[in-house]
C-alpha positions as CSV (number, residue, x, y, z in Angstrom):
1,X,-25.7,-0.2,-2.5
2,X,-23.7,-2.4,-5.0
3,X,-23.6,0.7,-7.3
4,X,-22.1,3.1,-4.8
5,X,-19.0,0.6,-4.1
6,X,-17.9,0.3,-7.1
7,X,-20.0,-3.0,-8.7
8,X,-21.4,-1.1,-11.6
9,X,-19.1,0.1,-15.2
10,X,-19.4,2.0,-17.9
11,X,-18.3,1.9,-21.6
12,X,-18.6,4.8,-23.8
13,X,-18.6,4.4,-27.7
14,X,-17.0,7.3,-30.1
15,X,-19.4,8.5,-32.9
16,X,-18.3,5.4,-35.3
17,X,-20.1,2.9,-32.3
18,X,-16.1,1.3,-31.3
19,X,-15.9,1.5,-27.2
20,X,-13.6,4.5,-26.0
21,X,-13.3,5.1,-22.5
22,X,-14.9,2.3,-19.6
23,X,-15.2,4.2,-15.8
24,X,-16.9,3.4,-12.7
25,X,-20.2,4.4,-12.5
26,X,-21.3,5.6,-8.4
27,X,-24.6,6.9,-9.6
28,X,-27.0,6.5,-12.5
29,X,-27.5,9.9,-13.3
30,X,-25.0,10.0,-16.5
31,X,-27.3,10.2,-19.8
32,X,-26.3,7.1,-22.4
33,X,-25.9,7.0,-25.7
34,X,-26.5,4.2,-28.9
35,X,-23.6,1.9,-28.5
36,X,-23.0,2.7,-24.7
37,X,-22.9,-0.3,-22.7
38,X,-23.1,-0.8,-18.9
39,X,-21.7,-3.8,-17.1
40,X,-22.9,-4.9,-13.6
41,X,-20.9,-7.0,-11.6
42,X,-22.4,-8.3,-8.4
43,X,-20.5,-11.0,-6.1
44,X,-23.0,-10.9,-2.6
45,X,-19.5,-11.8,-1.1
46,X,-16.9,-9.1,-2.5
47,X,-19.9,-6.2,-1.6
48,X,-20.5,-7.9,2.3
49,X,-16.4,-7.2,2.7
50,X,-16.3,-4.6,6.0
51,X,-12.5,-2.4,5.3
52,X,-10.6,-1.7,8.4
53,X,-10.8,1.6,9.4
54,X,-7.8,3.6,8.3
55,X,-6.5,6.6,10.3
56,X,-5.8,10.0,9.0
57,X,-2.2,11.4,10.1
58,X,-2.1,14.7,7.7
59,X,-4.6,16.0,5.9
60,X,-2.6,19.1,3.5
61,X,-5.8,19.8,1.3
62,X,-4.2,18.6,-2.1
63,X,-2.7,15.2,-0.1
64,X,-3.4,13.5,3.1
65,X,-1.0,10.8,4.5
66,X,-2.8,7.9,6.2
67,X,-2.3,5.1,7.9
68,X,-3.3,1.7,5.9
69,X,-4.4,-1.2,8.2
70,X,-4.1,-5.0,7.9
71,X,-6.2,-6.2,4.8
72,X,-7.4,-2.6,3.2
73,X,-6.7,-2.9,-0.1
74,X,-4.9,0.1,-2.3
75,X,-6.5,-0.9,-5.7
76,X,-10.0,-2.3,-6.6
77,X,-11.4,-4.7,-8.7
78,X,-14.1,-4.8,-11.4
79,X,-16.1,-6.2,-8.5
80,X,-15.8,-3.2,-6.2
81,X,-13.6,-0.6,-4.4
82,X,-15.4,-0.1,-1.5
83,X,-12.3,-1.5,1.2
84,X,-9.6,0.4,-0.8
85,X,-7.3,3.4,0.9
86,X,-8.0,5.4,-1.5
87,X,-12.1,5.3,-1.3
88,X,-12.0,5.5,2.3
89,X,-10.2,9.1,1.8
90,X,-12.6,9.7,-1.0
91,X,-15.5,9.0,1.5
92,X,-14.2,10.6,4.4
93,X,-12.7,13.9,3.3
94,X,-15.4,14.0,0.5
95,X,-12.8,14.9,-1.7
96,X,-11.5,12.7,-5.4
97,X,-8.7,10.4,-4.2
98,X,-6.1,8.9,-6.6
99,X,-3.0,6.2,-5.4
100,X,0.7,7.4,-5.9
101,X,1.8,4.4,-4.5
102,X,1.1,1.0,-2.8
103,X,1.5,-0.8,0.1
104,X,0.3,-4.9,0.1
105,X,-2.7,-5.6,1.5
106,X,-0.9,-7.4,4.3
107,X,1.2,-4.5,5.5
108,X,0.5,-1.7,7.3
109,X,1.7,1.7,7.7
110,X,1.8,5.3,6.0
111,X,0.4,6.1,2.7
112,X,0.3,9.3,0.5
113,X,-3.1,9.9,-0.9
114,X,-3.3,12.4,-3.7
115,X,-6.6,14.8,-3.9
116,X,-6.0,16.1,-7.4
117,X,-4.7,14.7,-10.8
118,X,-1.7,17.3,-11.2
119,X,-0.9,16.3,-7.3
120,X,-1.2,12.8,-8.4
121,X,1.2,13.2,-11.1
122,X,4.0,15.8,-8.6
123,X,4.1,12.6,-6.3
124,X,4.5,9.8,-9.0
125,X,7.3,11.5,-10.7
126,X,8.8,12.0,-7.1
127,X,8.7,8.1,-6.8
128,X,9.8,7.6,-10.4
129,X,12.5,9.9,-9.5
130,X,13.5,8.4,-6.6
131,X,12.7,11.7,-4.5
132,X,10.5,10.5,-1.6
133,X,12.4,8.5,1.0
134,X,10.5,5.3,2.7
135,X,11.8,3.8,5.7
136,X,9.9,0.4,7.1
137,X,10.0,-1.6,9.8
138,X,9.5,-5.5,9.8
139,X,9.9,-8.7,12.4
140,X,11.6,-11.7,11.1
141,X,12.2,-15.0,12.2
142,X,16.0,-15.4,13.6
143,X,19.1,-13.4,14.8
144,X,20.7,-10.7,13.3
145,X,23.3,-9.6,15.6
146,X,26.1,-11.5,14.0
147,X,25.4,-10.0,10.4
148,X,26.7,-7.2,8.6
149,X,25.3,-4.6,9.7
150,X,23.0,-3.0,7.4
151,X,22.8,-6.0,5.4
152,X,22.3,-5.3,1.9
153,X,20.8,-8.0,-0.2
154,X,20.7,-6.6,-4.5
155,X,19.6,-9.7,-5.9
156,X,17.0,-9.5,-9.3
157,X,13.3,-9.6,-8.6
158,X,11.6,-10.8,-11.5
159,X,14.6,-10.3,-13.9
160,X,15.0,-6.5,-12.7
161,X,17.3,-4.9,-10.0
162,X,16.3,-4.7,-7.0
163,X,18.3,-3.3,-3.1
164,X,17.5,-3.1,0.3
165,X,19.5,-2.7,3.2
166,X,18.3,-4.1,6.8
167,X,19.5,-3.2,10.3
168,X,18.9,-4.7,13.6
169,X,17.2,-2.6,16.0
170,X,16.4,-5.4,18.5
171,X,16.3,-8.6,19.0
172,X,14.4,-11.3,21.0
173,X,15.9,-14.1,22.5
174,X,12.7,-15.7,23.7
175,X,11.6,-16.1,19.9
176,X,14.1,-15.6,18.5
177,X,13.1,-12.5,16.5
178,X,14.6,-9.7,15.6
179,X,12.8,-6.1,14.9
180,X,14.7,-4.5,12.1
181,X,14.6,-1.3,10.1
182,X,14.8,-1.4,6.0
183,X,15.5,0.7,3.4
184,X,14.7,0.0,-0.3
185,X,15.8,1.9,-3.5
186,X,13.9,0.1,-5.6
187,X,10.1,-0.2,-5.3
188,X,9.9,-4.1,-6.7
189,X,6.5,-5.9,-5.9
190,X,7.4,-7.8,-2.6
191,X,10.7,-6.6,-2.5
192,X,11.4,-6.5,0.8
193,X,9.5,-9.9,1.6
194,X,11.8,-11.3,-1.1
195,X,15.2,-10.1,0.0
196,X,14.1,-10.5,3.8
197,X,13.5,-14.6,2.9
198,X,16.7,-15.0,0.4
199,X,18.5,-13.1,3.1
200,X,17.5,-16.0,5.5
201,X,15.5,-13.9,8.0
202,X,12.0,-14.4,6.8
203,X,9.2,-11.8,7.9
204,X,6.5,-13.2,10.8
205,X,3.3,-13.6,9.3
206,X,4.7,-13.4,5.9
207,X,2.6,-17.1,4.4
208,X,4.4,-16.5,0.9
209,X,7.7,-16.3,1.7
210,X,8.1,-17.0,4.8
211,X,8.7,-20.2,7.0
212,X,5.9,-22.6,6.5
213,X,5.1,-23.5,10.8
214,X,4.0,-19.5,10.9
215,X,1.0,-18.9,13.2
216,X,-2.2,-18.4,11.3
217,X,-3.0,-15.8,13.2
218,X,-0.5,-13.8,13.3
219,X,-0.7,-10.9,10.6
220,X,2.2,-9.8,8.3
221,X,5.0,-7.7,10.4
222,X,5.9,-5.3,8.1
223,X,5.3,-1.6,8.5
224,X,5.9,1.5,6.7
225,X,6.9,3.9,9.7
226,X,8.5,6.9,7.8
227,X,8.5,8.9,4.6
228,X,10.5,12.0,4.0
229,X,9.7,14.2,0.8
230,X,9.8,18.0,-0.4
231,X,6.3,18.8,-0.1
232,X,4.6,19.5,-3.8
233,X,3.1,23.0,-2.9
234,X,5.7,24.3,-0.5
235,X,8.9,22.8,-1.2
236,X,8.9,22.5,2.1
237,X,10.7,19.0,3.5
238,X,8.3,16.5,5.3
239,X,9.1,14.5,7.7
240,X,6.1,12.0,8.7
241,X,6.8,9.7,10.9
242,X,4.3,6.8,12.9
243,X,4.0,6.4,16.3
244,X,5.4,4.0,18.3
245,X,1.7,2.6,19.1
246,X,1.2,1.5,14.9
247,X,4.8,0.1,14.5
248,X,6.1,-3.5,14.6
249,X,7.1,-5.0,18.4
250,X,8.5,-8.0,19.5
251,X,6.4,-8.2,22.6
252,X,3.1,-7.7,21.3
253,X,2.7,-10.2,18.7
């Protein structure tokens, strides 16, 4: 069982006995060589971990779009893979699954799944490229009605540059929330939780950046609703969007 998510490794040696290549091993069926090493990591803990069941919103053969829950993780560790994105579209559409791009494992919302290494590669130079559009949707604490509207924050994250631009969508007086959409061009790690905070409006639920009195229980409003793209094998544009059920609301926190 610990083998089959993701616990066990395996390092290959070249013909002069120096390690070449180290993969995840699923099933010990692959012969060994001298110099080959395996290495088995077991945490009773990390293997116990139960994902959250993601939800498949387009299945296209060579990708599927899903959509990642609360706590499912898009990369593994040494330790396992088992509550990843990608494994669970490996598992479920019994097809190989690679990551284009990521979402953190406190949001929620769509995610492209690749099903080939060349489709792997069409998406990531899309990103790189700046040719798949994102939209999200987050809650933060505060009012936005009397800001510019969007409100476009372009300071550096982590020395590099970084924009987003928010726009109010609603707003709740009772707590003094407001739902607003974003748009990033720039794909920094925590961007938008960043610029949200520095912009003074930081996200509900966000326990890194955001205001310190946040409710324990209340998970990380921050959503990716949208992505538009020209499809890889038709050219075709795409236009996925989430339903209103899976996005951020003010009254149902």
């Amino acid at each position: 069982m610990a083998i089959s998510k993701g616990a066990l490794w395996l390092t290959k040696a070249n013909q002069q006995g120096k390690a070449e290549s180290t993969q995840r091993l699923r099933r010990i069926k692959k012969a060994l060589t001298v110099n080959d090493q395996l290495h088995f990591y077991y945490d009773s803990q990390v293997l116990q971990q139960i994902p959250n069941q993601a939800l498949l919103i387009a299945d296209q053969q060579t990708y599927s779009i899903w959509y990642k829950p609360y706590g499912m993780l898009c990369q593994g560790s040494k330790w396992s893979d088992h509550c990843t994105i990608n494994r669970w579209a490996e598992v479920h559409l019994s097809r190989p699954a690679f990551i284009v791009h990521r979402l953190d494992r406190a949001a929620t919302g769509l995610i492209i799944i690749a099903h080939s290494k060349s489709m792997a590669q069409a998406f990531s130079r899309m990103f790189e490229q700046h040719e798949l559009q994102k939209c999200y949707q987050i809650i933060v604490h505060g009012d936005l009605r009397e800001q510019a509207q969007p409100s476009i924050v372009t300071s550096e994250i982590d020395g590099k540059t970084a924009y987003s631009e928010f726009l109010l969508i609603d707003y709740c007086p009772e707590r003094n929330q407001s739902l607003l959409a974003v748009n990033i061009k720039t794909g920094r790690k925590h961007q938008i939780r960043i610029h949200s905070s520095r912009l003074g409006f930081p996200i509900v639920g966000d326990r890194l950046y955001g205001q310190p009195d946040n409710e324990s229980a209340i998970n990380l409003q921050l959503c990716a609703v949208s992505l538009t793209f020209n499809c890889p094998v038709t050219q075709v544009t795409q236009q996925v969007n989430l339903t209103g059920s899976l996005r951020p609301k003010l009254a149902q926190q």
